[in-house]
MISE-892179 format. One record per residue (C-alpha): residue in one letter; x, z, y. Coordinates in steps of 0.1 Angstrom, whole numbers, padded with zeros to 4 digits, always signed. Layout:
BEGIN
aXZY/...
This chain:
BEGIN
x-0184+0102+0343/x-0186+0103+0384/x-0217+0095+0401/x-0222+0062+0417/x-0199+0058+0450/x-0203+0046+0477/x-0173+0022+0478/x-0180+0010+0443/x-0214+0006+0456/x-0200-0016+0484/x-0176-0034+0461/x-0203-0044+0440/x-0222-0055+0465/x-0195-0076+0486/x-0182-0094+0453/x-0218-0104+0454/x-0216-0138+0469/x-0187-0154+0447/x-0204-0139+0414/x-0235-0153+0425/x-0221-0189+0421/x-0197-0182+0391/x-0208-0207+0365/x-0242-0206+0373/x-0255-0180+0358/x-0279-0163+0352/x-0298-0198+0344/x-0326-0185+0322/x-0343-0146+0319/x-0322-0122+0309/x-0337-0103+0274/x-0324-0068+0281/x-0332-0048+0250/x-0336-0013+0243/x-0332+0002+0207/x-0354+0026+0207/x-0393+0032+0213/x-0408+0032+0245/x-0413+0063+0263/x-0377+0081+0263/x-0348+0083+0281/x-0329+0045+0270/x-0365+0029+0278/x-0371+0048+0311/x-0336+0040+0325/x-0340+0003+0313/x-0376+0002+0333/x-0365+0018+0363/x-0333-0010+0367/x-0348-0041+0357/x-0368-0047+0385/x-0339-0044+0411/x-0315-0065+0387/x-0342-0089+0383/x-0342-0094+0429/x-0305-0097+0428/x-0296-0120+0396/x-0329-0144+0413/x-0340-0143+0375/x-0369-0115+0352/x-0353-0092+0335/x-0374-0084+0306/x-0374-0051+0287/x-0377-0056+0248/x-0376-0027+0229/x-0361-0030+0192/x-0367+0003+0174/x-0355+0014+0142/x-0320+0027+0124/x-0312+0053+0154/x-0309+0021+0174/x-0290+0006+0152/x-0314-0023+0145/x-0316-0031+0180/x-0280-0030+0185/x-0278-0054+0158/x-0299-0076+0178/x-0276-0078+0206/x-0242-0079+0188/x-0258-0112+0172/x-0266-0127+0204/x-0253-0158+0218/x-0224-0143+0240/x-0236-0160+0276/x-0249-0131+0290/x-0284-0138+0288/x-0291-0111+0262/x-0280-0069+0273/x-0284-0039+0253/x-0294-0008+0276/x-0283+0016+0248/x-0281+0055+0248/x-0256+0081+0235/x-0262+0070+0197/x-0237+0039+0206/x-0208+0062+0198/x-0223+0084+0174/x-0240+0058+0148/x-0203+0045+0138/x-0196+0079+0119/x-0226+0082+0104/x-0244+0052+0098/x-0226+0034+0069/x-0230-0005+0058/x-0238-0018+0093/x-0236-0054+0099/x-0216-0053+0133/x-0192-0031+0144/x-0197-0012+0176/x-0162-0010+0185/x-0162-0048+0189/x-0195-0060+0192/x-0200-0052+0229/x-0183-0061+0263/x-0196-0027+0280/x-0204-0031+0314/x-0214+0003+0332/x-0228+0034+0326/x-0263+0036+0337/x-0269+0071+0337/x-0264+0109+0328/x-0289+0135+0314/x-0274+0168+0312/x-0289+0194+0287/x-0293+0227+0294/x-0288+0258+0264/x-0320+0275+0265/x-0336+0301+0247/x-0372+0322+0252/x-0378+0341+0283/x-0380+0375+0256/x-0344+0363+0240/x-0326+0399+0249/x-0292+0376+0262/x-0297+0375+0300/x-0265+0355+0302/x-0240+0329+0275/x-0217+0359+0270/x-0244+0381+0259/x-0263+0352+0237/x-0228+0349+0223/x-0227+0377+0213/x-0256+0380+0197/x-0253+0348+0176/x-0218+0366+0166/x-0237+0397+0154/x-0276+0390+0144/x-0280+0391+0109/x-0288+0356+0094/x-0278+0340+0124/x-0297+0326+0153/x-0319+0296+0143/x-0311+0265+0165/x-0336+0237+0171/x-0321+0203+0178/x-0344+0172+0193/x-0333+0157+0158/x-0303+0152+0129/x-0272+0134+0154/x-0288+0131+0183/x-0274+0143+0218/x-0289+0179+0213/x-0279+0187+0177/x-0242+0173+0187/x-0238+0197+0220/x-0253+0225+0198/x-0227+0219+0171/x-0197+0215+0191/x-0209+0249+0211/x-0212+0270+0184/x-0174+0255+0172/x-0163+0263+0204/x-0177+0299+0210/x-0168+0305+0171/x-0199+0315+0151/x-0220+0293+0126/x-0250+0272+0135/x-0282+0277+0114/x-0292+0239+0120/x-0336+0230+0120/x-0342+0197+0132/x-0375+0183+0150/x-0387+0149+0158/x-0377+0148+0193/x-0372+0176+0221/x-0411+0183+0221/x-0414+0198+0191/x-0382+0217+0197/x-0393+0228+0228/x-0428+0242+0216/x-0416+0256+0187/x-0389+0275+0211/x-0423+0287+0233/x-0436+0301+0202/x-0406+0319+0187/x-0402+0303+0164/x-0364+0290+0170/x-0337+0309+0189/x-0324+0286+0211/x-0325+0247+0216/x-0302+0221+0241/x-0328+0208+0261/x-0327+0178+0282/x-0336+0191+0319/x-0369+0170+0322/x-0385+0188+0292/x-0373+0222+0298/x-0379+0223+0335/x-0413+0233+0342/x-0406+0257+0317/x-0381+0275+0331/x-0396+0277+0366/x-0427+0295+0351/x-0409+0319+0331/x-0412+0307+0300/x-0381+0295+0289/x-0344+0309+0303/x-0316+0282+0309/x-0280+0301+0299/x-0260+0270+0307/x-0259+0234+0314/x-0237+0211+0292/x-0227+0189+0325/x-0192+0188+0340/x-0214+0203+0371/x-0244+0223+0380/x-0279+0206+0380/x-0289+0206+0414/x-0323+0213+0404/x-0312+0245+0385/x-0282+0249+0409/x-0279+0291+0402/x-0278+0279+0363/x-0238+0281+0354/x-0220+0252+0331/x-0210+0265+0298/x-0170+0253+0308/x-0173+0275+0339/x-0189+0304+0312/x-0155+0306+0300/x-0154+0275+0278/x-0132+0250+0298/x-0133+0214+0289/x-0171+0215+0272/x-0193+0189+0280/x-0216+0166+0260/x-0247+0152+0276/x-0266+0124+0266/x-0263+0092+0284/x-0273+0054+0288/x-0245+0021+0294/x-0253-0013+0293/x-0236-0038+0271/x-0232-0075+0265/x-0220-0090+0234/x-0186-0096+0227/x-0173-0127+0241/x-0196-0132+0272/x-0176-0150+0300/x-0160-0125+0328/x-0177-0140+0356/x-0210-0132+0338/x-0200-0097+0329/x-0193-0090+0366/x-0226-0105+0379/x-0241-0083+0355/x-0222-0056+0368/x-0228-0060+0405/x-0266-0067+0397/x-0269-0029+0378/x-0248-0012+0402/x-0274-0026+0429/x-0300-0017+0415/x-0285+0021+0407/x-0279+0020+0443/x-0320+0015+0456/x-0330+0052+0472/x-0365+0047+0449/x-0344+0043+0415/x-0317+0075+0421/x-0352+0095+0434/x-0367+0088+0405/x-0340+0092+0377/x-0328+0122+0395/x-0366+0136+0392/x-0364+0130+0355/x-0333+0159+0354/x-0313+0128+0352/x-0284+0112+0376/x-0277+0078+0385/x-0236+0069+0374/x-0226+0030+0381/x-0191+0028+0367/x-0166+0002+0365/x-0164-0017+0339/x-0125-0005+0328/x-0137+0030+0333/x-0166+0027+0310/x-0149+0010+0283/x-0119+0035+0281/x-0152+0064+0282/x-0168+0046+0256/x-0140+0044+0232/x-0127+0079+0240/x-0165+0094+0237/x-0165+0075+0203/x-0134+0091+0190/x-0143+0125+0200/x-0177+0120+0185/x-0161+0110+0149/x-0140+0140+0152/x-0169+0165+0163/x-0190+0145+0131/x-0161+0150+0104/x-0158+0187+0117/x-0192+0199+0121/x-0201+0180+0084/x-0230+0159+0101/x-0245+0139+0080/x-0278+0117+0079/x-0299+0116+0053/
């Protein structure tokens, strides 16, 4: 997904006026609510907006978080809402993942939602220890093609964002994944320090520090384009595997049904606030970037990210247990 523009920015902004008056709204707080626990990347995004959607809608913006289900539960929440607009789901890549493996929901995500934009993008980055013999992808592929047993791969967890972009690598490159799964990218991460794992796909704000102290070494970045903190690190498409990419992400989302005049000032209000200098400084600080799509664009992204995800699923056997 392309980075906020400019012109879109300006769009936004000059729609402005006439959304402002459109039925009214917002009349009450708007309950934006996060699925997952405070602290990670959903919650930080949904943190960093609200504030500057709260200035231009003229009404809070409260962060509720609604844990549980691999944010299924929270989802739930918002898919039940009354569609006026007044309730918004800040959700992360899980949106189009939880659909192929989450069985017996009570909504269905293809449905549910009126998406609105994409909030943001946090690459991940292939790393492995600074020892790991492979100095660059072509030499770690080869060495997950020949090492005996196979080349242990940590994942931040069963489905999530890491675990996925580590599957649909190893389909792509052509040898198997040996699959150990943490609770989150710390655990991944440490365990990687210690040796303990071969390699891990790392979100840029945990492996980071690491990498600049010689810890860890970044082989490739699973964006469309370098990280311009770790410009000299390669993607793994321009490695010689066109066409790979699979970050993790955040969108926000009404529920099905909300009027379009209410979708739009919701629109105008996140690119706005996507657009301060303070909230692309500090999302870009966190390894992430600041995207601001329109609404057409994110919905056709949405629906072909979940396709693609049901496919990658079905082919790499991912399951939950």
């Amino acid at each position: 997904m392309p980075r906020l523009t400019r012109r879109a920015t300006l769009a936004g902004l000059l729609a402005a006026p006439a959304l402002g008056h459109a039925q009214g709204f917002p009349t009450r707080p708007i309950r934006l609510v996060v699925p997952y626990p405070p602290g990670g990347g959903a919650d930080t995004a949904a943190r960093l907006v609200a504030e500057p959607m709260a200035a231009f809608l003229g009404q809070p913006v409260v962060v509720e978080n609604r844990g549980g289900a691999g944010g299924a539960i929270g989802a739930g929440v918002v898919a039940q809402a009354a569609p006026d607009g007044h309730t918004v789901l800040l959700d992360a890549g899980a949106h189009v993942v939880n659909p192929a493996i989450l069985k017996g929901l009570s909504f269905d995500y293809a449905t549910a939602f009126a998406p609105i934009t994409q909030v943001t993008v946090w690459p991940q980055l292939l790393v492995v220890n600074a020892s790991f013999p492979a100095r660059t992808l072509a030499e770690f592929v080869q060495e997950a093609k020949t090492r005996r047993g196979g080349l242990s791969f940590g994942s931040s967890g069963n489905a999530t964002s890491s675990h996925l972009a580590g599957a649909l690598f190893a389909q792509s490159a052509g040898f198997e994944l040996v699959h150990v799964p943490y609770r989150g990218g710390g655990p991944a991460v440490q365990d990687l320090l210690a040796g303990n794992i071969h390699w891990h796909m790392a979100t840029v704000a945990s492996a980071l520090g690491h990498i600049q102290a010689g810890r860890l070494r970044a082989l490739g970045t699973t964006h469309t384009a370098r990280v311009p903190v770790l410009a000299e690190v390669p993607t793994i498409a321009e490695s010689g595997y066109p066409g790979y990419t699979l970050n993790e992400w955040n969108g926000l989302y009404a529920p099905a049904g909300v009027p379009e005049a209410a979708l739009d000032r919701l629109h105008a209000a996140a690119l706005h606030a996507l657009a301060q200098p303070a909230v692309k400084s500090r999302i870009e600080t966190l390894g992430a970037l600041a995207v601001g799509s329109p609404r057409a664009e994110f919905a056709r992204f949405v629906a072909e990210s979940r396709a693609r995800m049901a496919r990658l699923v079905a082919e790499a056997r991912i399951s939950v247990d």
